[in-house]
TIGU-719474 format. One record per residue (C-alpha): x, z, y; residue in three letters. Coordinates in nm, 4 decimals. Each point is the difference from the previous one (the first is absolute). Last residue first. Layout:
<recs>
+----------+----------+----------+------+
!        x !        z !        y ! resn !
+----------+----------+----------+------+
!        X !        Z !        Y !  ALA !
...
+----------+----------+----------+------+
</recs>
This chain:
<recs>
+----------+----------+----------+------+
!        x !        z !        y ! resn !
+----------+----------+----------+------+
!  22.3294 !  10.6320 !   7.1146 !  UNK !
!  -0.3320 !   0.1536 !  -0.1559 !  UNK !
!  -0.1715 !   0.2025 !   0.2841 !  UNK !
!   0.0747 !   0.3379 !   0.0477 !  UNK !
!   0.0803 !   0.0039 !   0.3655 !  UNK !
!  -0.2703 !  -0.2232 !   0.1372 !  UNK !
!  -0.2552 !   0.1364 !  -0.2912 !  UNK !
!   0.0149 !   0.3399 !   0.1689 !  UNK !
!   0.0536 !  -0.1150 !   0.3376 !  UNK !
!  -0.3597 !  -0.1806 !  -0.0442 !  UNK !
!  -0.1373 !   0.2906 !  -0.1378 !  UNK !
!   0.0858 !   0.2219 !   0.2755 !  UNK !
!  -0.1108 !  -0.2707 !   0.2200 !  UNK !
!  -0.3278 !   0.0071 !  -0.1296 !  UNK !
!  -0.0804 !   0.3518 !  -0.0827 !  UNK !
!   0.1307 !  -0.0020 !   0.4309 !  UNK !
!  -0.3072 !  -0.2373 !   0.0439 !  UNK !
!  -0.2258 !   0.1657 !  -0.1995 !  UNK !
!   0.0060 !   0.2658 !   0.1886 !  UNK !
!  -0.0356 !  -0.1715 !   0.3105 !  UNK !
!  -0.3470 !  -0.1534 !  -0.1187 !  UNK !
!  -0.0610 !   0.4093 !  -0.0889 !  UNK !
!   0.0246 !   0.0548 !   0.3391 !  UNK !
!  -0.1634 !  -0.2772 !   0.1490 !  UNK !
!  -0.2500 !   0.0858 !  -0.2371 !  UNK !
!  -0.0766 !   0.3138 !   0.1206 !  UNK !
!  -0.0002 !  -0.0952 !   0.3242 !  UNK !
!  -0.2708 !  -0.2853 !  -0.1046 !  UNK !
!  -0.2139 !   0.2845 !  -0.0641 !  UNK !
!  -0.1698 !  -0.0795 !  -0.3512 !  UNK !
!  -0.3224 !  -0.1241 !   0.1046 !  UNK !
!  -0.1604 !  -0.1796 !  -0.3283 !  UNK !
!   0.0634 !  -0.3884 !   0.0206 !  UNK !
!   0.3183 !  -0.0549 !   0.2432 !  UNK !
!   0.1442 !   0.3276 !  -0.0155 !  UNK !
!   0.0023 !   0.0406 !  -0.4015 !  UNK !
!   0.0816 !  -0.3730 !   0.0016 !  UNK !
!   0.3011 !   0.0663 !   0.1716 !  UNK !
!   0.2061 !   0.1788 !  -0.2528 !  UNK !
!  -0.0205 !  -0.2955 !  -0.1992 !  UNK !
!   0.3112 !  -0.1397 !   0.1625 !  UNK !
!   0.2187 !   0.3016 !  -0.0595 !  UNK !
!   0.1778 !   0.0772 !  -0.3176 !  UNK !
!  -0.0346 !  -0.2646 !  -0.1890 !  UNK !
!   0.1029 !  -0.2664 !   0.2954 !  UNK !
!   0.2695 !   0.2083 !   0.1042 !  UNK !
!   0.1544 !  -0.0075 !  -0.3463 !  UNK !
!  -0.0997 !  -0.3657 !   0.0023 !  UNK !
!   0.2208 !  -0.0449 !   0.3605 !  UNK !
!   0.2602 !   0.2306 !  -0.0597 !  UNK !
!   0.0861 !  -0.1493 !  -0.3418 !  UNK !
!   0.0195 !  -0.3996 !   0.1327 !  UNK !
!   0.1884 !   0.1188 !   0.3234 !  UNK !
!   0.2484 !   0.2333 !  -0.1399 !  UNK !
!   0.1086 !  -0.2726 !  -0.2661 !  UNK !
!   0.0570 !  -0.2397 !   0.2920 !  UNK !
!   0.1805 !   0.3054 !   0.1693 !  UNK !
!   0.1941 !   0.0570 !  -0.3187 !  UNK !
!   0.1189 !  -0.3136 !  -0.0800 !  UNK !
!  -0.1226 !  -0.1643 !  -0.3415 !  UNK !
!   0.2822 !   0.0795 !  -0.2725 !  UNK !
!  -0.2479 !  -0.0792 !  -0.2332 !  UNK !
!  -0.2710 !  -0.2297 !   0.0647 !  UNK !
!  -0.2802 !   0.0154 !   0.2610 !  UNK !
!  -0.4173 !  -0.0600 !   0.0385 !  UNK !
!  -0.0754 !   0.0264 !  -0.3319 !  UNK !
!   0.1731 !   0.4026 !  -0.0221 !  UNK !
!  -0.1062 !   0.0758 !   0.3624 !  UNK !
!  -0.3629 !  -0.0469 !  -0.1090 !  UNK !
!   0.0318 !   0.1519 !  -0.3600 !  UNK !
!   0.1865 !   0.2835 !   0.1709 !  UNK !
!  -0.1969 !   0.0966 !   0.2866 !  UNK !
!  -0.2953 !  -0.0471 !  -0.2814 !  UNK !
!   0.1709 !   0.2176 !  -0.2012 !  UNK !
!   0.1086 !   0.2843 !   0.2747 !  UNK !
!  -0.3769 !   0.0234 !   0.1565 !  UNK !
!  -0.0701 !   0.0898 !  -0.4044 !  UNK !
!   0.2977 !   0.2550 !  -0.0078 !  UNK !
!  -0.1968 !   0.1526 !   0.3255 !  UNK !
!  -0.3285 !  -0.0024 !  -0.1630 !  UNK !
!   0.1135 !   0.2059 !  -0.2550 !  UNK !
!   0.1576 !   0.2382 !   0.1861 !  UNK !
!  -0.3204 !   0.0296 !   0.2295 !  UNK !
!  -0.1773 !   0.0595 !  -0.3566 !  UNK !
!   0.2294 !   0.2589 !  -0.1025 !  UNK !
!  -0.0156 !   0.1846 !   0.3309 !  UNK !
!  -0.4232 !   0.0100 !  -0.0012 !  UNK !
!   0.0309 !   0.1245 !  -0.3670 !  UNK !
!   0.2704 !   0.2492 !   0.1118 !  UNK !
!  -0.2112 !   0.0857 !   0.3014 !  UNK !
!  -0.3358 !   0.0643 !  -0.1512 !  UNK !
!  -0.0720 !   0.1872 !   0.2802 !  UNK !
!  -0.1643 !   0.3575 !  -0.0326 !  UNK !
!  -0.3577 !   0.0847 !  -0.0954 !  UNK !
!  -0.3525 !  -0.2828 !   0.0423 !  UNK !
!   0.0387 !  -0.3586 !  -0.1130 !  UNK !
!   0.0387 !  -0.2291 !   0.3079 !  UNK !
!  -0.2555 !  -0.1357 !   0.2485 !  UNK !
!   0.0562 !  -0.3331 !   0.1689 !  UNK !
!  -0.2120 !  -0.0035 !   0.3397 !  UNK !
!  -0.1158 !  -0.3141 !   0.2096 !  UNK !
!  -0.2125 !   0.0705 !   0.3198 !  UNK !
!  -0.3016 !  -0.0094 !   0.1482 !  UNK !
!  -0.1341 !   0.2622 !   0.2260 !  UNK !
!  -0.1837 !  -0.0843 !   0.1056 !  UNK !
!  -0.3138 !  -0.1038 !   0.1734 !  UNK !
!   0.0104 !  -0.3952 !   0.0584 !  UNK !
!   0.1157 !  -0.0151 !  -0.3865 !  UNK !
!  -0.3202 !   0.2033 !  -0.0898 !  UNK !
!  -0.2098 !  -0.2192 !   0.2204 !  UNK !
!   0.1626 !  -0.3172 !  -0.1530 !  UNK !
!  -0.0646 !   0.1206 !  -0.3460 !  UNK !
!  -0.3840 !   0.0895 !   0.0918 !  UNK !
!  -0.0330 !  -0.3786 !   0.1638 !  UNK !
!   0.1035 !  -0.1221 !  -0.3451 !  UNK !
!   0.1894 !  -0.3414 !   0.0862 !  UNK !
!   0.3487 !   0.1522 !  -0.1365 !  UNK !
!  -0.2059 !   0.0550 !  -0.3291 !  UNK !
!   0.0097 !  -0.4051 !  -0.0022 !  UNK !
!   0.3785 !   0.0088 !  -0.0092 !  UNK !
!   0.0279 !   0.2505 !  -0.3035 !  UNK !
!  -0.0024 !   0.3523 !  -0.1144 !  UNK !
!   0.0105 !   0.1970 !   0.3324 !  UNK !
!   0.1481 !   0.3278 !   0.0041 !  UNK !
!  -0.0803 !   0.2496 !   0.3168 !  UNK !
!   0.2888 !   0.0476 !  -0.0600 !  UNK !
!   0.2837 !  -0.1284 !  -0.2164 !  UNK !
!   0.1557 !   0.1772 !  -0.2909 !  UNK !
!   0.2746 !  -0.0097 !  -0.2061 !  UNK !
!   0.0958 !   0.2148 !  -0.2979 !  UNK !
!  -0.0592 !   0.3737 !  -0.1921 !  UNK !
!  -0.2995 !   0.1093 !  -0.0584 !  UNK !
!  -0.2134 !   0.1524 !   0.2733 !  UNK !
!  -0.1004 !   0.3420 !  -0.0983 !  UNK !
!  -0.2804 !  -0.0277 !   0.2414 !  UNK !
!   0.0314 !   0.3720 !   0.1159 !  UNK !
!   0.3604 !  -0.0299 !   0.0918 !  UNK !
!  -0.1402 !  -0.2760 !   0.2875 !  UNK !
!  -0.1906 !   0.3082 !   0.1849 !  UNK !
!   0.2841 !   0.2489 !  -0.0406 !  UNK !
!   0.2912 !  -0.2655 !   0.0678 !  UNK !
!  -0.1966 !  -0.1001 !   0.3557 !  UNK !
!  -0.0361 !   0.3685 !   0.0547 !  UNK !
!   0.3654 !   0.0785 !  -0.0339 !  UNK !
!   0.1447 !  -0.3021 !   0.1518 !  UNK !
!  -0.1887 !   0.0732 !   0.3406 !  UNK !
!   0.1544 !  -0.3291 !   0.1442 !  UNK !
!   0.1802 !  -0.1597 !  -0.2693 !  UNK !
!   0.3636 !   0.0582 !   0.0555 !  UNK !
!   0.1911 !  -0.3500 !   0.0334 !  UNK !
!   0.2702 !  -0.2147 !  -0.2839 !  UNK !
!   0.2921 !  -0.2099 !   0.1356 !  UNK !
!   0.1252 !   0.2879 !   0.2060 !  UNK !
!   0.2842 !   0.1209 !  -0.2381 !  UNK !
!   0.1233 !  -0.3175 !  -0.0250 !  UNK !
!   0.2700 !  -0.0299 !   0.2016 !  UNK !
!   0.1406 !   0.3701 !  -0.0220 !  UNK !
!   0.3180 !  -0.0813 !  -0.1889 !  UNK !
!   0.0271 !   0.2385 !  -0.3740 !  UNK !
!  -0.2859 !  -0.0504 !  -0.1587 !  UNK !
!  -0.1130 !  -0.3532 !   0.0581 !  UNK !
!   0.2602 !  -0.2100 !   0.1026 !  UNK !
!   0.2849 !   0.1714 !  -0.1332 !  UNK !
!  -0.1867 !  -0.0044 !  -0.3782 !  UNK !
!  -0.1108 !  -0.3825 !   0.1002 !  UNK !
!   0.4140 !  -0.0281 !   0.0483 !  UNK !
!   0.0105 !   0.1644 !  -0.3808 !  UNK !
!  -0.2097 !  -0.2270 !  -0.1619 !  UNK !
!   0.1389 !  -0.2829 !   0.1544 !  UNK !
!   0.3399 !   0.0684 !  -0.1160 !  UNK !
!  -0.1296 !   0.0493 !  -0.3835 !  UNK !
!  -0.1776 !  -0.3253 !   0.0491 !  UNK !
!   0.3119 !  -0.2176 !   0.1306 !  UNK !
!   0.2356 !   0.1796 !  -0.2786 !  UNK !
!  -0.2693 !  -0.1335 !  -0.2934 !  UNK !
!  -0.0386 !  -0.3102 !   0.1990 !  UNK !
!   0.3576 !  -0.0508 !   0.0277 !  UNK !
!   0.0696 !   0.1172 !  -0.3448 !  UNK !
!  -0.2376 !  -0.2262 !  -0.1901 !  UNK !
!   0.1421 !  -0.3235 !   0.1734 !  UNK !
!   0.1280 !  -0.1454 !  -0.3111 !  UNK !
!  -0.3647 !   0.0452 !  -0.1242 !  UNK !
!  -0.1462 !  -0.2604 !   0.2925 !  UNK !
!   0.1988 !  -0.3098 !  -0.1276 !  UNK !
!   0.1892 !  -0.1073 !   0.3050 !  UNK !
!  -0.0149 !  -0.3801 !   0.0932 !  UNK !
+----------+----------+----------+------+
</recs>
């Protein structure tokens, strides 16, 4: 067994690597620079919704509040007629891209220490490094990727998009894994 906090620099140094390939991925390589569509006639559909002032956060339409709402003849007429969709709206001005970066950063050092706490019960020191490989690439995969699919299996998200993202997750997960191969306590 591995105690987690002896592995603080491979899932600080898996994290900071991560960070950067999702840099590659997404500004500098053109694979995801179709995950998001135009709206048809996006500058009257933003006039007529900029007149709601619709607060920040997620929204479904038409909405429908519970299961026996789903029975409402007028809710099934206005799902029958469309549109109907899913739409997250974000705080009006520029990106909050540093807040957005931190977070993702974050999140990337928490993949690491549950790649660690796994790998770290599952194998002692001086572990080989595929075995170790297997245990991190796996939960790093794991936290990067598997949810990914609910957004496509309960509220539309292309599955194309997933794929992509799914794929993602998959290289976050072998760069972790040959992160925590190659630094792992001998």
């Amino acid at each position: 067994m591995v105690p987690v906090m002896s592995l603080w620099l491979p899932i600080v140094l898996a994290a900071v690597i991560v960070f950067f390939m999702s840099f590659v991925f997404h500004m500098l390589l053109p694979f995801h620079h179709g995950d998001m569509k135009k709206l048809p006639s996006e500058a009257e559909a933003l006039e007529a919704l900029r007149k709601f002032n619709i607060p920040p956060g997620d929204y479904m339409f038409p909405f429908c509040a519970s299961p026996k709402e789903m029975k409402d003849p007028a809710w099934a007429e206005k799902r029958n007629k469309g549109p109907v969709g899913i739409i997250t709206v974000l705080p009006s001005g520029p990106p909050a891209m540093g807040k957005s970066l931190v977070q993702w950063f974050i999140y990337s050092l928490v993949v690491g220490v549950f790649a660690a706490y796994v790998t770290g019960r599952a194998v002692g020191p001086g572990t080989q490094y595929l075995l170790v490989f297997r245990y991190a690439g796996c939960t790093a995969f794991l936290g990067y990727s598997l949810a990914l699919c609910h957004d496509s299996i309960w509220y539309g998200r292309s599955w194309g998009t997933t794929f992509k993202y799914l794929f993602d997750g998959l290289v976050y997960g072998l760069l972790t894994a040959g992160t925590f191969g190659w630094l792992w306590p001998k």
